[in-house]
DSSP file (Angstrom, degrees, kcal/mol; ACC not computed):
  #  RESIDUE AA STRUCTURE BP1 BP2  ACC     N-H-->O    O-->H-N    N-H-->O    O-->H-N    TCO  KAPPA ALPHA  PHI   PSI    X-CA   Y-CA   Z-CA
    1    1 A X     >        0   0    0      0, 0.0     4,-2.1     0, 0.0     5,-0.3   0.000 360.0 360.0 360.0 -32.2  100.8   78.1  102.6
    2    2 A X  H  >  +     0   0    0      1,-0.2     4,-0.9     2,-0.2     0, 0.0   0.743 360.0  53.2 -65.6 -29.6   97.3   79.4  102.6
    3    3 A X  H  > S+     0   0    0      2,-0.2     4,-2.3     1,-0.2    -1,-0.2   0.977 106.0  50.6 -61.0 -56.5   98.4   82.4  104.3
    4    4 A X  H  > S+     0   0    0      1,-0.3     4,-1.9     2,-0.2     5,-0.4   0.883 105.2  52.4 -35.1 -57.9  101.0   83.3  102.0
    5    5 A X  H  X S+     0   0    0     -4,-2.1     4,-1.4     1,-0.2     5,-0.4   0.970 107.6  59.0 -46.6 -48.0   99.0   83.1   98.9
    6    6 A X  H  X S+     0   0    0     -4,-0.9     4,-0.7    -5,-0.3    -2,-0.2   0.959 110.9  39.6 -59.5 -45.2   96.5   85.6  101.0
    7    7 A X  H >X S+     0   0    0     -4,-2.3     3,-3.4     1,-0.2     4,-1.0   0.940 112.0  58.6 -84.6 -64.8   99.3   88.4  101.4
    8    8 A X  H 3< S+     0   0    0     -4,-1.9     4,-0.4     1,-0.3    -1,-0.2   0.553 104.0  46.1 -69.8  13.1  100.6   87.9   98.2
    9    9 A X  H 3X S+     0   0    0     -4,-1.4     4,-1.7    -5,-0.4     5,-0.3   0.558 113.5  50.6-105.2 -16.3   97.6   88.6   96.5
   10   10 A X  H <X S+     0   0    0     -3,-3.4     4,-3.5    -4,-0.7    -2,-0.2   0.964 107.8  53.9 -70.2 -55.8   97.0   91.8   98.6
   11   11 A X  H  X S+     0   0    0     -4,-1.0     4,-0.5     2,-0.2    -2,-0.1   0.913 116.3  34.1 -41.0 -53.7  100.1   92.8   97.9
   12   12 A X  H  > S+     0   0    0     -4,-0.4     4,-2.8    -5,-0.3     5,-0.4   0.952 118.8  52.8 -54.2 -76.3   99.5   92.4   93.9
   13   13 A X  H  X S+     0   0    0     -4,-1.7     4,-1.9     2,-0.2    -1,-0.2   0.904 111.8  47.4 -41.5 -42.5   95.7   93.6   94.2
   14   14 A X  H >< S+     0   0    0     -4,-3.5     3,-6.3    -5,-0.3     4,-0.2   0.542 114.1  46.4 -46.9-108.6   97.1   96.9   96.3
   15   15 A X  H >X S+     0   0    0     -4,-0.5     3,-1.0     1,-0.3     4,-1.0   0.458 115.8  49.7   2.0 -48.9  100.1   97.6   93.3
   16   16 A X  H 3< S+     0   0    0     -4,-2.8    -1,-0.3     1,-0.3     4,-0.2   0.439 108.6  51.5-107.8   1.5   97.3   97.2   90.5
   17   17 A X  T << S+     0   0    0     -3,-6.3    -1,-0.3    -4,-1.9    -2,-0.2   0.534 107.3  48.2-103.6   6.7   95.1   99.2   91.9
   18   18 A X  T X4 S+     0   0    0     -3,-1.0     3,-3.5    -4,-0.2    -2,-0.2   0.782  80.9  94.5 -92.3 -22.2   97.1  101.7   92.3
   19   19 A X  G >< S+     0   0    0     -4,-1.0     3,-3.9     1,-0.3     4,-0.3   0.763  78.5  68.0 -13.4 -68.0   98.7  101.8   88.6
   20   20 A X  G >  S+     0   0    0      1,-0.3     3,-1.4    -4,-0.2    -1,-0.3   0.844  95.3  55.1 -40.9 -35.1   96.0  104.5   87.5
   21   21 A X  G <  S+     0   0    0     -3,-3.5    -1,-0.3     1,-0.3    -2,-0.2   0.409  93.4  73.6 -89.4  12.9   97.8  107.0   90.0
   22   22 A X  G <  S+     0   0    0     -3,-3.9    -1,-0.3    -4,-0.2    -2,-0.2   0.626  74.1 123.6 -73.9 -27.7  101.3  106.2   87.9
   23   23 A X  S <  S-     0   0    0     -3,-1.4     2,-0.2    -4,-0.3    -2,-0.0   0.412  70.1 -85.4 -47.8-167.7   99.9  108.4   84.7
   24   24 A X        -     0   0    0      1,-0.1     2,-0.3     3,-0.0    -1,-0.1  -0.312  46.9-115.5 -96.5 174.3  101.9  111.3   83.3
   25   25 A X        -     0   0    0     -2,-0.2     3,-0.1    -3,-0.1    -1,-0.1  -0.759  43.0 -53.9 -92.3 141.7  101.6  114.2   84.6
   26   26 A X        -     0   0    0     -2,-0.3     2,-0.4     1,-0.1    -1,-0.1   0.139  50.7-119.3  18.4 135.4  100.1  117.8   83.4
   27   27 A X        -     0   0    0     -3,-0.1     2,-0.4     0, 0.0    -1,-0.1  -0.864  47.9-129.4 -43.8 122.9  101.5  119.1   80.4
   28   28 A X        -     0   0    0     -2,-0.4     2,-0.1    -3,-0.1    -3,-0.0  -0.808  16.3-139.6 -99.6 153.4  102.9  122.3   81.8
   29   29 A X        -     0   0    0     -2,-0.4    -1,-0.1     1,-0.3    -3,-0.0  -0.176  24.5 -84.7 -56.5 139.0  102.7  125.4   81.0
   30   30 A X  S    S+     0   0    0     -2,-0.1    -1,-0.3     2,-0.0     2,-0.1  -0.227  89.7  33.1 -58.6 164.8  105.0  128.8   80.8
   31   31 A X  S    S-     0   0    0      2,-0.0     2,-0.4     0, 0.0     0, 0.0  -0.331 101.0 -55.3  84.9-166.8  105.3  130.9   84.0
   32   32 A X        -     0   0    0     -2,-0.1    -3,-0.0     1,-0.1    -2,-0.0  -0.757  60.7-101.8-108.5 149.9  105.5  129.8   87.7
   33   33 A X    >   -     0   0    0     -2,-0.4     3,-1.7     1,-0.1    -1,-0.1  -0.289  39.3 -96.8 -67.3 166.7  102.8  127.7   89.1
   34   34 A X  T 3  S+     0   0    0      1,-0.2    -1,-0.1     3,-0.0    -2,-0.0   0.436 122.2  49.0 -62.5   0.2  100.2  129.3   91.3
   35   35 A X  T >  S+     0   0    0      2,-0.0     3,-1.2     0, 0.0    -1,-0.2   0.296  84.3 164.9 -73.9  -3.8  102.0  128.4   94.1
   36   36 A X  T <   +     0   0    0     -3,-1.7    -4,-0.1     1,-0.3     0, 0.0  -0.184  53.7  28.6-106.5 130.1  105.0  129.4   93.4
   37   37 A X  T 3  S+     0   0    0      2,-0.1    -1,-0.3    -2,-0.0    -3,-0.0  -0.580 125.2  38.0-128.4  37.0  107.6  129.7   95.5
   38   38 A X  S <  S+     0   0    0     -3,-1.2     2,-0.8     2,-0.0    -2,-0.1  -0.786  71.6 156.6-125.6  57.0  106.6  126.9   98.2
   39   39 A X        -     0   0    0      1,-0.1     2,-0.5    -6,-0.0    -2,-0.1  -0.831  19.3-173.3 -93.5 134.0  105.2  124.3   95.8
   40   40 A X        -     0   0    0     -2,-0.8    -1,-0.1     2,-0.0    -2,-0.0  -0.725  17.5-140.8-114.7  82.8  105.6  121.1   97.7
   41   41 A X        -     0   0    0     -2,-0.5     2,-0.4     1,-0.1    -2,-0.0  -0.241  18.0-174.6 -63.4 150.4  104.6  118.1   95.2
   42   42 A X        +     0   0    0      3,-0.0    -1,-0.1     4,-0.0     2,-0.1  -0.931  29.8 137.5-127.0  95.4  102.7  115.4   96.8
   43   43 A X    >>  -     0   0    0     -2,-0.4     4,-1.1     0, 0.0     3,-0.9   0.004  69.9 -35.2-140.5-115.2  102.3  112.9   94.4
   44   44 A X  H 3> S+     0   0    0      2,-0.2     4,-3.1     1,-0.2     5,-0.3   0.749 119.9  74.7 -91.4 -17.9  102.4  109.1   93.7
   45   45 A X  H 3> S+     0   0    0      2,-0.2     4,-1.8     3,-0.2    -1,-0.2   0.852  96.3  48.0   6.8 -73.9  105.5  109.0   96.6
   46   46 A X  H X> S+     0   0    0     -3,-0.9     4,-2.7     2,-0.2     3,-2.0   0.994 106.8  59.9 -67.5 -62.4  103.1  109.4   99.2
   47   47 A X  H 3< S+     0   0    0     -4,-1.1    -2,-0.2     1,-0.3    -1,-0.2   0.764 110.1  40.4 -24.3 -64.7  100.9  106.4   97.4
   48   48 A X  H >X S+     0   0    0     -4,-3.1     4,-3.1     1,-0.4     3,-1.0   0.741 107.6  67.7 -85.1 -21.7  103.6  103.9   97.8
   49   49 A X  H <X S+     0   0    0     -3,-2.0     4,-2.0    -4,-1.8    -1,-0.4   0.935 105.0  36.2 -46.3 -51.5  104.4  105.2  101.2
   50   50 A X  H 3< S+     0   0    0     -4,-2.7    -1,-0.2     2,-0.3    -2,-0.2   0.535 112.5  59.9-100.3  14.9  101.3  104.2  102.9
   51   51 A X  H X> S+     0   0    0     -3,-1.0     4,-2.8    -5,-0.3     3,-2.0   0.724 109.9  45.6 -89.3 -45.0  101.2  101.2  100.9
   52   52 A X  H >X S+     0   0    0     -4,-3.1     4,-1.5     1,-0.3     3,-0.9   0.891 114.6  46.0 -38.4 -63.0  104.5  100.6  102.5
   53   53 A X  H 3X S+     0   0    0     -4,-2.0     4,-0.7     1,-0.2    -1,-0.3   0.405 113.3  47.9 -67.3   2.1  103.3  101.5  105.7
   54   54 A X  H <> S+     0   0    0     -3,-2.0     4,-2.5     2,-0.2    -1,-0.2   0.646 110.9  48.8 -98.6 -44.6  100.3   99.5  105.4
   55   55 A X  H <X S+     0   0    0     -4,-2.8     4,-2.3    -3,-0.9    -2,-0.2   0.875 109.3  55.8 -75.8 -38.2  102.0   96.5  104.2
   56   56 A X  H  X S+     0   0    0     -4,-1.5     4,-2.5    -5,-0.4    -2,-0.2   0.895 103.7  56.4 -78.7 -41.2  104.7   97.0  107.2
   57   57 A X  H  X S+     0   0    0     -4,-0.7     4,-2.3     2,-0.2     5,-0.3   0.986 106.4  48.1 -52.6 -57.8  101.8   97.0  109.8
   58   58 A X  H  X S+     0   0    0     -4,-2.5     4,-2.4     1,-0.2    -2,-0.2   0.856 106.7  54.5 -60.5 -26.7  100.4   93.4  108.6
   59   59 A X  H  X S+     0   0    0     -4,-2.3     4,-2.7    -5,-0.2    -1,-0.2   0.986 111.0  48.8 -62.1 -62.2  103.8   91.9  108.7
   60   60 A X  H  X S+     0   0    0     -4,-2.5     4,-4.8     1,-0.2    -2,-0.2   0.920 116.7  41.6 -45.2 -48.4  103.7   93.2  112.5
   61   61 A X  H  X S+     0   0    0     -4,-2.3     4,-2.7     2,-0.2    -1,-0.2   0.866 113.0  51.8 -59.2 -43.8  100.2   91.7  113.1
   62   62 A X  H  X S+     0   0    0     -4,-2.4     4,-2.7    -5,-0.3     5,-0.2   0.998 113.7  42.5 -66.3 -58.4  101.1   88.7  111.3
   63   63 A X  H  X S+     0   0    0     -4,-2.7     4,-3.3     2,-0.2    -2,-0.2   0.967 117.0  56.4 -36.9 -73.5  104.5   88.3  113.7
   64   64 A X  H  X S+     0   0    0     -4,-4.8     4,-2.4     1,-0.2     3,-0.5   0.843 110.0  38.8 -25.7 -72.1  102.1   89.3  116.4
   65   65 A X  H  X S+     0   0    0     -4,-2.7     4,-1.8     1,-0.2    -2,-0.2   0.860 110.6  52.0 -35.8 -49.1   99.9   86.7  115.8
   66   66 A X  H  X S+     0   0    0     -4,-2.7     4,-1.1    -5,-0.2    -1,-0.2   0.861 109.7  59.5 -71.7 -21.8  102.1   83.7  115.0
   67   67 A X  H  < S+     0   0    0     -4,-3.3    -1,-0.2    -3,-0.5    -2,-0.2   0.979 107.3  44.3 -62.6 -59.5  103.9   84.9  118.6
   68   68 A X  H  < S+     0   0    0     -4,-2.4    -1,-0.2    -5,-0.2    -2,-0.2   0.644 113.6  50.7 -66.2 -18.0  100.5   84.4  120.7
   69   69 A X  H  <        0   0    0     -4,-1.8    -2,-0.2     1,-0.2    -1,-0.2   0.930 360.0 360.0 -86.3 -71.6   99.9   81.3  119.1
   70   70 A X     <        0   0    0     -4,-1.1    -1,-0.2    -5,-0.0    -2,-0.2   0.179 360.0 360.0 -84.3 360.0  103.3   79.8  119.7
């Protein structure tokens, strides 16, 4: 049970520290951006991707582990 409690409070502390990278975005402007016309946004997407993947590694390590002990 102790474990449990342990990921799901990583889990939370991850999520609620990332909230600040949820704001709005720019106001934009007229015209095309300075990229423009291969703008690729990279924006909070990516975040929760490599919290996903991050989170999907510890599940493997946890699996791992509980295997070798078994």
């Amino acid at each position: 049970m102790k474990t449990t409690s342990k990921i799901i409070f990583t889990t939370l502390f991850i999520f609620i520290a990332n909230l600040g990278f949820c704001g709005p975005a720019a106001p934009g402007g007229g015209g095309h951006p300075a990229c423009w016309p291969v703008c690729i946004p990279v924006d909070n997407g990516l975040v929760f991707l490599i919290i996903a993947a991050g989170l999907y590694g510890c599940k493997k390590l946890y699996d791992f582990q509980k295997k070798v002990k078994a």
